[in-house]
N, C-alpha and C positions, 0 to 999 in steps of 0.2 A: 433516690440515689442508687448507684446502681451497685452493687455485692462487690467486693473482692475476696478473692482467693485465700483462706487460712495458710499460714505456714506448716510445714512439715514437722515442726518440732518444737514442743516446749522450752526454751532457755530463757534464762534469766535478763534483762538487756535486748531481747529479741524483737521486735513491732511487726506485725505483718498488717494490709490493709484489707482493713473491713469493711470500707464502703469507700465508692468516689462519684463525681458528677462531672462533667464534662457538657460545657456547651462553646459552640462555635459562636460566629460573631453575632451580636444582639445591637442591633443598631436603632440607636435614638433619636427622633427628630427633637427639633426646637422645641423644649418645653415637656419632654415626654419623660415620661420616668416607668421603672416597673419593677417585682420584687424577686426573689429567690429564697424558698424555704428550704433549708439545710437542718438535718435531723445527726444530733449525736447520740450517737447508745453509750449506756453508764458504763460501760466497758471500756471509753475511747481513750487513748494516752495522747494523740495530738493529731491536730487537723490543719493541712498545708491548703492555701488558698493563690493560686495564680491568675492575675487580672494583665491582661494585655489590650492595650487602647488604643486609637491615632490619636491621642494628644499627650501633651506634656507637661503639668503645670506645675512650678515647682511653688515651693513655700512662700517664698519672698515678693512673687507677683500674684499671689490671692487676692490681697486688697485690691490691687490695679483694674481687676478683670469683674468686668458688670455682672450681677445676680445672673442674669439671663442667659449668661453664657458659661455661668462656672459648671462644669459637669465633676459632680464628687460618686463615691459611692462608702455608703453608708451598713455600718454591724450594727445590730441590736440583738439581746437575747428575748423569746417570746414573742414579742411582738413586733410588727414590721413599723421601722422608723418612718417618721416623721420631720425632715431636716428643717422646713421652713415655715413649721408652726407659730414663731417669732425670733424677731430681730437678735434679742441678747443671748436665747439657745443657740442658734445660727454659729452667730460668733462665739461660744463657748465650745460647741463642737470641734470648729475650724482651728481656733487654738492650741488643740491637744493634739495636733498633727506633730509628732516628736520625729526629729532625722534620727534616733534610735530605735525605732518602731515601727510603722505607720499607724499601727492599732493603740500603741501609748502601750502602758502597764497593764500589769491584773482587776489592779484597785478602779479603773477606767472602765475594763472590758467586764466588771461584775456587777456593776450596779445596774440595775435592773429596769431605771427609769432612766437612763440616758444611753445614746448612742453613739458611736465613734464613728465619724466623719474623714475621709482622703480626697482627695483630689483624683481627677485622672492623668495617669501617668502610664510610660509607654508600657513597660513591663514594672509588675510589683508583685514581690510574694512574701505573703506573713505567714508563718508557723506560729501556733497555739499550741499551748500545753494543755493537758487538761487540770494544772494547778495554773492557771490564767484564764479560763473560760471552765461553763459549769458545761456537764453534757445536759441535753434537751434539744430543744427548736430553737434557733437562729432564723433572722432575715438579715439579706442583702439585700438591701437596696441600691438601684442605679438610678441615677438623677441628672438630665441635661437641661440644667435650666433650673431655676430656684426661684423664691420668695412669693410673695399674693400672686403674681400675674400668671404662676407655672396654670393655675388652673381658670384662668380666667378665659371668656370666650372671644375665639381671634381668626378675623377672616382668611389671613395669612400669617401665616409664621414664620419669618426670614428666617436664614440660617443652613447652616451644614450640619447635616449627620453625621452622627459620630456612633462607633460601634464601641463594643468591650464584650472579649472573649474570657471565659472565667472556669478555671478548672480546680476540683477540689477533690483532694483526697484526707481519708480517716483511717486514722492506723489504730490498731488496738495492741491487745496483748494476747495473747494464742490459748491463754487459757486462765481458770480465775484464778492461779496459784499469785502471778504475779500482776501488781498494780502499778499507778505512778504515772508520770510526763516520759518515762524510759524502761518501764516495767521493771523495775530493779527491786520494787516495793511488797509489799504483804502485806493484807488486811484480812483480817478475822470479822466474822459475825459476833457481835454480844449476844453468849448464853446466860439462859440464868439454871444457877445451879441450887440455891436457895432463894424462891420466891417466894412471898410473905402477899396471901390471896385471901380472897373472901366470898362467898356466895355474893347472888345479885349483881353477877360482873357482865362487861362486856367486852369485845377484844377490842384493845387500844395499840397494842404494841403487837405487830407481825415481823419477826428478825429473818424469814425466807421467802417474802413474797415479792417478786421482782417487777410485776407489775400490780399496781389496786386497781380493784373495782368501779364502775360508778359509786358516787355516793349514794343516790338514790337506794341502787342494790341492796347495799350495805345496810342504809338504815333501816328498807322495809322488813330484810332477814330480821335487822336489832327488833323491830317491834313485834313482829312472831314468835322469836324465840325466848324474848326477855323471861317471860313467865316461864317457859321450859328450862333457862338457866339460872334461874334463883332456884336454893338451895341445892342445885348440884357441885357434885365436888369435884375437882379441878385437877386432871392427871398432871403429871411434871415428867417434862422430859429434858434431858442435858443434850446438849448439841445443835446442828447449827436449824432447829425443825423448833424450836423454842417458843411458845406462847406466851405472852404476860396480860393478864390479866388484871382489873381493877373493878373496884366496887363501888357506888353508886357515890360515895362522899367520902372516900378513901382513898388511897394509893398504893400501886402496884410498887414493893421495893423486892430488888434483885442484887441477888451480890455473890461475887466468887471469892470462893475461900482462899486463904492465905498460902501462900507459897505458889500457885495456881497461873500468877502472874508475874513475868518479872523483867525486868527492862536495864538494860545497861545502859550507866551514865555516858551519855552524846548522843546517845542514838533514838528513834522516833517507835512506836507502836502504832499501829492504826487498825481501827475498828470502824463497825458502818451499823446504820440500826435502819429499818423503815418504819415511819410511821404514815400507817393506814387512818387513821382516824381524829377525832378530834380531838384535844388533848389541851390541858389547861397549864401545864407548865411539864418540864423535865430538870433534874437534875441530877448533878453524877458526885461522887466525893470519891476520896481514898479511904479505906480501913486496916487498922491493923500496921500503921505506918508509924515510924518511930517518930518522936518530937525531935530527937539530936540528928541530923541527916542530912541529906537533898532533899527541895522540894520537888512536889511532885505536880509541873505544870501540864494543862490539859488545854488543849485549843481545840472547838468546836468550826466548824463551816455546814453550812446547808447546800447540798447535792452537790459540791469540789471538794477535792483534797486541801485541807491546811495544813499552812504552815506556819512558819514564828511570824516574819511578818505580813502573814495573809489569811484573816479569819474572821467567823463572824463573834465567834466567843475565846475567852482565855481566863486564863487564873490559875493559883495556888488550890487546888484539893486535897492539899496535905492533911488538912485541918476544916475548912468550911467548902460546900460544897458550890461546884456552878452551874447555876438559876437559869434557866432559856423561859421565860415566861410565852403563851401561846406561841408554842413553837410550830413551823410548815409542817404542813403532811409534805412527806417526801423522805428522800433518803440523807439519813446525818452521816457526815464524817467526822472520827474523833480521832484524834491526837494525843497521844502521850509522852512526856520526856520527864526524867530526870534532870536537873540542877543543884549543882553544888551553891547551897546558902552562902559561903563564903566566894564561891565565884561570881555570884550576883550581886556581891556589893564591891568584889576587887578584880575587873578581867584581869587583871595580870596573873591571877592566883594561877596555882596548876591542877587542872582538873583532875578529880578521883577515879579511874575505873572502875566502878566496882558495879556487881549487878546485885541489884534492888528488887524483892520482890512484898507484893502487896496483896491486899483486897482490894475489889472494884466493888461498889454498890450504887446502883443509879435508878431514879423513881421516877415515876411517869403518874400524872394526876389526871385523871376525867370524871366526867359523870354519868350517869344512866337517865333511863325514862325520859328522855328528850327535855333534858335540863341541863343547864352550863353556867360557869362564870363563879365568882365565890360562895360557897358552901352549896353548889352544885343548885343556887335559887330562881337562876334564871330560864328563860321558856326560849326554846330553841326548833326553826323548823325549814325542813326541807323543800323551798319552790321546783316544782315541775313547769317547766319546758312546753310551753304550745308554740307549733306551728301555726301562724297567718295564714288564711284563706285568701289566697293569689297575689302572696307577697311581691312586692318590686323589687328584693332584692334577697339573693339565696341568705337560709339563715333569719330570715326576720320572724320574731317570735316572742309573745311575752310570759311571765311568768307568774305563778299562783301557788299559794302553798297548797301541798299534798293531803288536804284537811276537806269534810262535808262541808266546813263553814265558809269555802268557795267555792265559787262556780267556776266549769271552765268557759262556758259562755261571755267571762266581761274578762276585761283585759285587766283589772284592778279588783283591788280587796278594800272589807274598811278592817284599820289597823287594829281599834282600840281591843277587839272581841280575842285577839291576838296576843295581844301587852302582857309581860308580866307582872303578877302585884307582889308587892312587898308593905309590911307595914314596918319595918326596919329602916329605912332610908328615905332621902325625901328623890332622889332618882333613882329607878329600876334599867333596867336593860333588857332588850328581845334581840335576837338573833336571828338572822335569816340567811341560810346557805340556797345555792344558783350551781348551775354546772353549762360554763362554756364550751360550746361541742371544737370536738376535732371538726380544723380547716373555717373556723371562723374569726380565727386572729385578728381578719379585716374589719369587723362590725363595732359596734359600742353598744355598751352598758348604761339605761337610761332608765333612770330613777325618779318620780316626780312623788311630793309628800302635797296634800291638798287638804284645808281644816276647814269649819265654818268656823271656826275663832280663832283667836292668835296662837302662834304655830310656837311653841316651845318643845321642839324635839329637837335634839342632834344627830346626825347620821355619822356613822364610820363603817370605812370597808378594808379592806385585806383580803391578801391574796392566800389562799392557802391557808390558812387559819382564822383562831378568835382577834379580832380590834379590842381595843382598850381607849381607854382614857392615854395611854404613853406609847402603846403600838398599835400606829395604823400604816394602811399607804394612802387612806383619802378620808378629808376630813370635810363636812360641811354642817353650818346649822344659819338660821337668819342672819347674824351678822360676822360671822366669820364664815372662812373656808382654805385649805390648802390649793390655793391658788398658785402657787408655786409653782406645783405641775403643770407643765406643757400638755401632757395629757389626761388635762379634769379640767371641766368646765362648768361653771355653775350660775346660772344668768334665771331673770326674771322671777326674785326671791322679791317674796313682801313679808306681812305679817301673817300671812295663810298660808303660804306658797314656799314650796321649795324646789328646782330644780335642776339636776345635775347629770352628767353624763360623762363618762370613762372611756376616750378615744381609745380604739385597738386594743379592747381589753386579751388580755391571754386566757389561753384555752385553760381550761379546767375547774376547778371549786374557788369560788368567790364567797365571801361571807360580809354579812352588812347588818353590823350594830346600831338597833335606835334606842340611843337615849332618854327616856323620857320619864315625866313628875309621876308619880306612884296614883295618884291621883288625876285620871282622865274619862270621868264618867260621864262629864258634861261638854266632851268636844267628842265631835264626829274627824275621822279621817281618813282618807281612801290612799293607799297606796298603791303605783303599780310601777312594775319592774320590766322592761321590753329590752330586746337584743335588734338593735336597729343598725340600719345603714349608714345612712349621713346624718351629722349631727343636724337636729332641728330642721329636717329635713332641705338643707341648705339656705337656712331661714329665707327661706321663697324666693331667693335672687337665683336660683339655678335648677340644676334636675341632678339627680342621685343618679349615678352610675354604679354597676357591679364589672369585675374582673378578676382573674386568676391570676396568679403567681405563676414564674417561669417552670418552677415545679409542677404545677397542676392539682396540688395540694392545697391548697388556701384562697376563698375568695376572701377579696376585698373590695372596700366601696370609696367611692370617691365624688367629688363636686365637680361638674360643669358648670361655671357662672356663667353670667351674663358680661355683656360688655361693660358695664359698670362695676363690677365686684368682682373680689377674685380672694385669696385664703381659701385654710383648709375649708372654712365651712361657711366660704361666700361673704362671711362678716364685715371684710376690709373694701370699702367704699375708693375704687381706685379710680373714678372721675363723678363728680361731683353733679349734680341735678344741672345746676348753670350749664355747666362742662358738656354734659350731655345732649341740652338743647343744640350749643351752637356746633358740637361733631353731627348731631342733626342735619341741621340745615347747608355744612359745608357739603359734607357727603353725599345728601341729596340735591342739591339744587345745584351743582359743582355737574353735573349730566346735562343740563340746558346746554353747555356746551356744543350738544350735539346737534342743535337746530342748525351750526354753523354751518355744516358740510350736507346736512339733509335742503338747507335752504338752498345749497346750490344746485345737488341735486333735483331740486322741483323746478327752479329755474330752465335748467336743460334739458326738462322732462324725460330726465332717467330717473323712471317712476322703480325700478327693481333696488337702485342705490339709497333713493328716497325712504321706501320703506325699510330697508337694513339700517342706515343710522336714524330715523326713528323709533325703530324697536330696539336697538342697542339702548339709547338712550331713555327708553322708558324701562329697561328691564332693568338698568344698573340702578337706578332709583331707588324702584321698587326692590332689590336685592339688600343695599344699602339699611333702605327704611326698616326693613326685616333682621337686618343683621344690628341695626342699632339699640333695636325693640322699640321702633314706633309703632307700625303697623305691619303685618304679614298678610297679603290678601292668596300667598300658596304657602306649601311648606319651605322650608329653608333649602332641603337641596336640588329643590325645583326651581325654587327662583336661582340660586347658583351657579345651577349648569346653565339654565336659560344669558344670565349676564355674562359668562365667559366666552358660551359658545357664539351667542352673538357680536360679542367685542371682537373674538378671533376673525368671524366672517366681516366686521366692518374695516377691519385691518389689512385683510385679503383682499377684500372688493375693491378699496381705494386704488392698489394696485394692480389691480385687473383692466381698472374704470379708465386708468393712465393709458392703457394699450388700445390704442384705437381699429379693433378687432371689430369682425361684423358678429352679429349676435346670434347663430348657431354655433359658433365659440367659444362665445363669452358663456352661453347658456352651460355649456361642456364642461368649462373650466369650475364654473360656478357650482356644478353638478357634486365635481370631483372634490371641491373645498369644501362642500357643506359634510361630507363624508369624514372627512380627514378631521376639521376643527369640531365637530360633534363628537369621533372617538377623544380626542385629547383633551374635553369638555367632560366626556362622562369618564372617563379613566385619571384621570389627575387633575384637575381643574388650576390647582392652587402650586402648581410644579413653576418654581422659577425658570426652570428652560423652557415654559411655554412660550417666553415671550419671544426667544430666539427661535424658536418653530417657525412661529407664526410669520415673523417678516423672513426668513428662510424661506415658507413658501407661497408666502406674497412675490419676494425676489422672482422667485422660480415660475410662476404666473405672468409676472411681466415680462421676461425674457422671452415666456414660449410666446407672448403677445406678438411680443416685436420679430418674432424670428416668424411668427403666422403671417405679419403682416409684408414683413418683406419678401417671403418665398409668396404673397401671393403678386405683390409686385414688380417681383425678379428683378429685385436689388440687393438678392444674395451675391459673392463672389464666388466662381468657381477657379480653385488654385488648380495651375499643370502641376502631371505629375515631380517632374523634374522642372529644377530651378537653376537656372543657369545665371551665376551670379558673376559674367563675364560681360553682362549685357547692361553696360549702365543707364541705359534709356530705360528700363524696366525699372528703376528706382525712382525717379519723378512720380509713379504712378501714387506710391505710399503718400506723399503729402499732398497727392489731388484728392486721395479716398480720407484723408484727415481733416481735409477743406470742406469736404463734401457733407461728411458727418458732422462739423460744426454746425455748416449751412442747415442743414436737417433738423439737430437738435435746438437751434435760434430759431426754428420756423414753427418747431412745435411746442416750447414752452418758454413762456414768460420767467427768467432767470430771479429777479426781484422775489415771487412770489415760491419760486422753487428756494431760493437761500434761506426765504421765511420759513419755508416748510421745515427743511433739516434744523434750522435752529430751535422752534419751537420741539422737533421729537428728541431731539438733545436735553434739553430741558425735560420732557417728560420721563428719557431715561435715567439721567437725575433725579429724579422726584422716585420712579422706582427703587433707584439705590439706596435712598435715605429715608427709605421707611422702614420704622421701625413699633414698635408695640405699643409706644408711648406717644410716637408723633403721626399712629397712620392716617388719623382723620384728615391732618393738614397735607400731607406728603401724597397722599393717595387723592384728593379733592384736587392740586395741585395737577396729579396724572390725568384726570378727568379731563379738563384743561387744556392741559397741552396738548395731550394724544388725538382730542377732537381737532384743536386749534392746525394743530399739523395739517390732518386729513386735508381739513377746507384748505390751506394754502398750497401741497398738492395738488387737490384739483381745479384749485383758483389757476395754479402753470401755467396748465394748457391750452394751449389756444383753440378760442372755441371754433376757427375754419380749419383748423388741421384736425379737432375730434370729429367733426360732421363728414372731413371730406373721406370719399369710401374706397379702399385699396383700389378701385379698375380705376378711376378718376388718377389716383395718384398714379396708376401706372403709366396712362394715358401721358399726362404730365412731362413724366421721368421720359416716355418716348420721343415726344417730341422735342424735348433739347438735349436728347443725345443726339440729332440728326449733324453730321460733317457739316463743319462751318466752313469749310472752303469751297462747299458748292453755293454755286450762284442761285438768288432769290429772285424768284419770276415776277415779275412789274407787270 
C-alpha cells in the first residue's frame, strides 16, 4: 500500500492518512476469481474501502441469480477467504448482507474464522473503525462465479467480464498521544512499579516492543542465556521501558500503588500490554478498592479497542480477579470503567461523579527450560522450517523440531522419544510450536499422526498460543474432530492413522497439543508436520496451481480439476463415471459429422477441401478426447489450437469452395485465411467473437469470389457519372439487372439444399447459445452436428455445371446472348 502524507499537527479528533491503495479496473472472466492483501498498522483509527463494478445486484434477487454468475466480493481477517467451500457457509455469508452495512457489525467483521460476503454493486463504500476491525492483514477477495464448478476444468466459459475498481484508504492518528475510531482517545502502557520476581526467569511480558521477534530467535537466545540468568538479579524500572519477568513455576505480579490511578465515573481508561511469548494465563484485579462503592469493570479485547459491548473479556475486579487462560501473543487492550452498584441494578438511578482512584495488579504465568502447561510439567518444543528441494509450489516445506534427535533429511520424527512423562495422570501433553512465514497465507498446514498400534492420541492446535482441553481453534483425535470448520479437514483416520490439514493457515506462531496416555513405550509413532499447496495434492483429480495476490504480497495455491470434479480440493464428483463415458462418446463421435462435407468433397475431387474437413474432424476428436481425459496423443494446447484453427479454416473454405474462382485465387485467398484464423487460433482460441470473425471473413471471401469472378467476366456494371433521372427508359433497366440476377443465382444453386443449409447453421447457433457448463457436452456435440451438417448442404447448392464451368466459358456465354435480337439470323 502506498504511504500518505502525516498531518502538520497534533490535535485531538484530527486523522490524517497513513497508507491507501488504489487500483484501476481488475476484470474477471467467467469463473475467475483473485485476492488483495491490505495491511493495517496498530496505529490505524479507520479504513475507507471504495468498490465500483458494472453490475448491480441488489439483495432481494440473490437467490434468483445462478452460483455461476453471482459475482460477490468477500473480507476476511489473516487469511484469504474461501466463499464456496460449502453450501450452508455459502448461504450463511450471503445472509449477513444487512442494508445498514454491507460489512454487518463488529461481532461479524472479528471473528476470525468467518468472512463477510457483498454482492457486486455499482458503487459501495464501507468505513471501518478500528473498534470494528482488529489492525493486521486483511484479504479481499473478488469472486465471479462460485460454488464446485469455479474450479473445475472447462473447454469454454461462456460469459461476460466483469471488472471492479477498488480504492482504499487508512487514516491514523498523527501521533501516539491520541488513540480511538476518531482519535479523541488515550492509552497508556502498563508499568510495573512494584514487581514481585524471582531468579530463574525469563522475559514473558515486553510492555515497549512494537514489533516480536521470530520465535525461533527468541527461544534459542532463551536456551543460552537461561544458565546466565538464573541467579541474576533483576533491575526495575518505572516507565513505559518496563520488563516483567517470571520464574520457572511462578509468576510475575505487578501492581501500581494507590492513588496512582484514577478514573471518573462514565468515563473509560485504556491501557495496551504486548505479549512476546508464551504464557500460561493472565490476570488483572483491583487493589486497595473500597467494599461500599462503584464497581470497578474491566473489558479486555485481543489487538482492538474494547468496548461495553465489544470484547473478548469483562468482569467485576473490584474483588476477584479476570482469568484470560493461554492468552495470544500479541498486543492486549484493556479497558477500565467505574459503575455505580446502585446504577447497575436501577438505570433510572442518577449517576455519581466522582473520581475513584485505585490499585492495579495484574500477573502473568509461564515457565522456563522448555516446559509448559500446569505446574510448568509439560515438554514443549520449537519445529524449524525446511525448504523442499524443487518444490511445486513457493513455500512448500516441512517441519522438525530443533533437537539432535531429528534429522533434517526425513520430513517426519518418531513422536514417543518426544512425549512428555508424568506419573501423576493418566494423560500427559507435548507441545509443538511452527512459524508461518510472511506471504504464505495461501498454503496449509498438514499434519499426519501414523502408529504401528491403535492411535490413542488427540491433537489440538491454536493460533497464537497454548490449546487446552476448552481452548482451541482445531480439534481432532480418531473419533472425533472440529469439523465444523470450513477450514480443517480431517479424512482417512483409522485406528493408526490420523490425518488433518488447516486450509490458508495465517502467518505467524501455530502451536499443536498432543494428547496422549503417560504410558507409550510400546507404540512406535512418526509425526510429520508439512506447509503444502493443495490440499491432498487435489486428491489426483487435478494439478495444484500457485499465484499472487493483487498486492504481490501473498502467494496462494489453488486446484485445477478435471472435467469430472471440481471444489476447493477436487473432492465434489460433479459428473459421475456413467456421465463421463456417454459426454465421451457424444463429444467424440458427434465429429464423424464431418465425413458429410469431406464426402462431398472427394466426390468433386476437390482434394484441398477433402483434406481440410478431414482434418478438422479428426482434430476436434482428438481435442475432445483430451479434454475429457480419455486419451491425449499431444498436449492439450496443441490439440486446441490445432481444433479451432482448423474449424475456422473449414468455415472459411466452405465459402471460398462456394465462389467458383479459378485456382490461383482460390490458392491466394486460402493463403490469406490460413494467416488470419491461425493468429485468432493462437491468440484467443476460446473468444466468443470468434465465431463472428470467422463467417465475417468467410462473407468477405465470397464476395471478393464473386466480384473475381465477374470482373473476369465483365458482368460488372459500369454507372455514368451523372444520372439523369428525366429519362424514364433508363429505369426498365433496374428490373432487367434484377431478372437477370435471379436467373444467375437459380442457375447456380440448388435453393432446397441452400434453405437446408441456413437452417441447419441456425440451429447450430442455437446450440452455441445454450451452452453452458453443465450441458456443454450435449449443446456442443449438437454444434458438431449441425455446423458440419450446414457445410455439406452449402455445398450440396451448387450446381455441379456452374462450379466446373470456368469464368472465359461463362463469358463466352454471356457474349453470345447479348448479341441484338433484331438482327436478322443467316439460314
Amino acid at each position: 500500500m502506498g504511504a500518505g502524507l502525516p498531518g502538520c499537527a497534533a490535535q485531538e479528533g484530527e486523522e490524517v492518512v497513513v497508507a491507501s491503495y488504489g487500483q484501476g479496473r481488475l476484470w474477471l472472466k467467467p469463473y475467475d476469481w483473485t485476492y488483495l492483501r491490505v495491511e493495517l498498522p496498530p496505529s490505524f483509527s479507520s479504513v475507507t474501502m471504495d468498490f465500483a463494478t458494472d453490475m448491480d445486484i441488489q439483495r432481494e434477487h440473490m437467490k434468483g441469480i445462478p452460483r455461476s454468475e453471482l459475482a460477490i466480493i468477500c473480507l476476511m481477517n489473516s487469511n484469504p477467504p474461501i466463499p464456496d467451500i460449502s453450501e450452508s457457509y455459502l448461504d450463511s455469508l450471503l445472509s449477513n448482507f444487512l442494508p445498514s452495512g454491507p460489512f454487518g457489525n463488529g461481532n461479524i467483521i472479528n471473528q476470525s474464522n468467518l468472512a463477510q460476503c457483498i454482492p457486486f454493486q455499482k458503487n459501495t463504500t464501507v468505513v471501518l473503525t478500528n473498534d470494528q476491525i482488529s489492525p493486521g492483514v486483511w484479504y479481499i477477495g473478488y469472486f465471479h462465479g462460485i460454488g464446485p464448478a469455479r474450479t473445475q476444468s472447462k473447454m469454454i466459459s461462456r460469459g461476460k467480464a466483469r471488472f471492479v475498481s477498488t480504492h482504499i484508504t487508512v487514516k491514523g492518528c498523527p501521533t501516539s498521544a491520541f488513540w480511538g475510531p476518531y482519535c479523541n482517545q488515550t492509552v497508556e502502557m502498563i508499568g510495573c512499579s512494584q514487581p514481585s520476581m524471582d531468579n530463574n526467569s525469563r522475559n514473558l511480558l515486553d510492555l515497549n516492543i512494537e514489533r516480536r521477534n521470530s520465535w525461533y530467535t527468541r527461544e534459542h537466545n532463551r536456551r543460552i542465556n537461561i544458565l546466565s540468568q538464573r541467579n541474576q538479579l533483576v533491575e526495575n524500572e518505572v516507565g513505559p521501558n518496563v520488563t516483567a519477568l517470571v520464574r520457572m513455576e511462578n509468576s510475575v505480579t505487578c501492581s501500581i500503588s494507590n492513588n496512582s490511578l484514577c478514573v471518573r465515573q462514565g468515563d473509560m481508561k485504556f491501557y495496551f500490554l504486548d505479549i512476546v511469548n508464551l504464557a500460561l494465563q493472565f490476570e488483572i484485579t483491583a487493589a486497595n478498592f473500597g467494599v461500599i462503592g462503584p464497581s470497578l469493570i474491566c473489558y479486555l479485547r485481543y489487538n482492538a479497542f474494547p468496548q461495553r459491548d465489544l470484547h473478548d473479556y469483562s468482569g467485576d475486579i473490584s474483588h476477584d480477579p479476570l482469568v484470560v487462560k493461554s492468552p495470544n501473543i500479541g498486543r492486549w487492550y484493556i479497558a477500565i470503567e467505574t459503575v455505580n452498584k446502585t446504577q447497575m441494578n436501577n438505570t433510572a438511578s442518577k449517576p455519581v461523579l466522582d473520581t475513584i482512584c485505585f490499585s492495579l495488579k495484574w500477573q502473568l504465568t509461564g515457565c522456563l527450560n522448555g516446559k509448559t502447561g500446569t505446574n510448568c510439567s509439560w515438554e514443549v518444543y520449537g519445529l524449524q522450517r525446511v525448504p523442499r528441494r524443487s518444490p511445486s509450489v513457493p513455500f512448500e516445506s516441512y517441519y522438525i523440531p530443533s533437537d539432535e534427535r531429528a534429522s533434517l533429511e526425513d520430513s517426519h520424527f518418531y513422536l514417543e522419544q518426544f512425549l512428555s512423562n508424568s506419573s501423576r495422570a493418566q494423560f500427559a501433553w507435548t507441545y509443538f510450536f511452527l512459524d508461518v512465514p510472511q506471504g504464505s497465507a495461501g498454503a496449509l498446514i498438514h499434519v499426519q499422526l501414523k502408529s504401528d498400534k491403535e492411535l490413542n492420541y488427540e491433537l489440538y492446535s491454536k493460533y497464537g498460543g497454548l490449546p487446552s482441553n476448552d481452548i482451541w481453534d482445531y480439534y481432532a483425535s480418531r473419533t472425533s474432530s472440529s469439523n465444523g470448520s470450513v477450514y480443517f479437514s480431517l479424512q482417512n483416520c483409522t485406528n493408526s492413522d490420523m490425518d488433518l490439514s488447516i486450509f490458508y493457515a495465517k502467518e505467524g506462531t501455530w502451536c499443536f497439543g498432543v494428547k496422549h496416555p503417560t504410558d507409550t513405550a510400546n507404540s512406535q509413532t512418526y509425526m510429520s508436520v508439512s506447509l503444502q499447496g493443495c490440499h491432498r495434492n487435489c486428491n489426483q483429480k487435478g494439478v495444484c496451481h500457485s499465484s499472487v495476490d493483487e498486492s504481490g504480497l501473498t502467494f496462494y495455491s489453488f486446484c485445477t480439476c478435471d472435467r469430472d470434479h471440481g471444489g476447493f480440493d477436487c473432492s465434489d464428483e460433479l459428473v459421475s463415471p456413467n456421465g463421463h463415458i456417454w459426454q465421451s462418446v457424444f463429444l467424440i463421435a458427434s465429429n464423424a459429422a464431418a465425413i458429410l462435407p469431406a464426402f462431398w468433397a472427394l466426390r468433386q475431387k476437390a482434394f484441398a477441401e477433402w483434406i481440410l474437413y478431414t482434418s478438422s474432424g479428426i482434430s476436434s476428436a482428438l481435442y475432445h478426447s483430451c479434454d475429457v481425459g480419455t486419451w491425449c496423443i499431444l498436449s492439450f494446447r496443441v490439440l486446441q489450437f490445432l481444433d479451432f484453427w482448423l474449424s475456422f479454416m473449414a468455415v472459411v473454405g466452405t465459402f471460398i469452395c462456394m465462389a467458383t474462382i479459378d485456382e490461383a485465387s482460390k490458392r491466394a485467398m486460402h493463403t490469406a485465411v490460413f494467416i488470419l484464423t491461425a493468429l485468432l487460433a493462437a491468440t484467443g482460441a476460446t473468444r466468443s467473437a470468434n465465431i463472428g470473425i470467422v463467417i465475417a471473413i468467410g462473407s468477405l471471401g465470397l464476395l471478393m469470389g464473386w466480384l473475381l469472378e465477374f470482373s473476369t467476366a465483365r458482368r460488372f456494371i459500369c454507372w455514368p457519372w451523372q444520372i439523369n433521372l428525366n429519362m424514364p427508359q433508363s429505369w426498365p433497366n433496374f428490373g432487367t439487372l434484377f431478372r437477370n440476377t435471379l436467373e444467375v443465382l437459380n442457375k447456380r444453386f440448388r435453393w432446397i439444399f441452400l434453405l437446408l443449409g441456413f437452417i441447419t447453421l441456425s440451429f447450430a447457433a442455437t446450440s452455441w447459445k445454450l451452452e453452458s457448463n453443465s450441458n456443454y457436452w450435449i449443446w456442443h456435440s449438437m454444434w458438431h452436428i449441425t455446423i458440419y451438417t450446414s457445410s455439406f448442404f452449402f455445398l450440396c447448392s451448387m450446381r455441379v455445371n456452374a462450379r466446373n464451368r470456368s469464368p472465359e466459358s461463362n463469358y463466352e456465354l454471356t457474349r453470345q446472348d447479348s448479341l441484338p435480337r433484331s438482327e436478322p439470323r443467316e439460314t
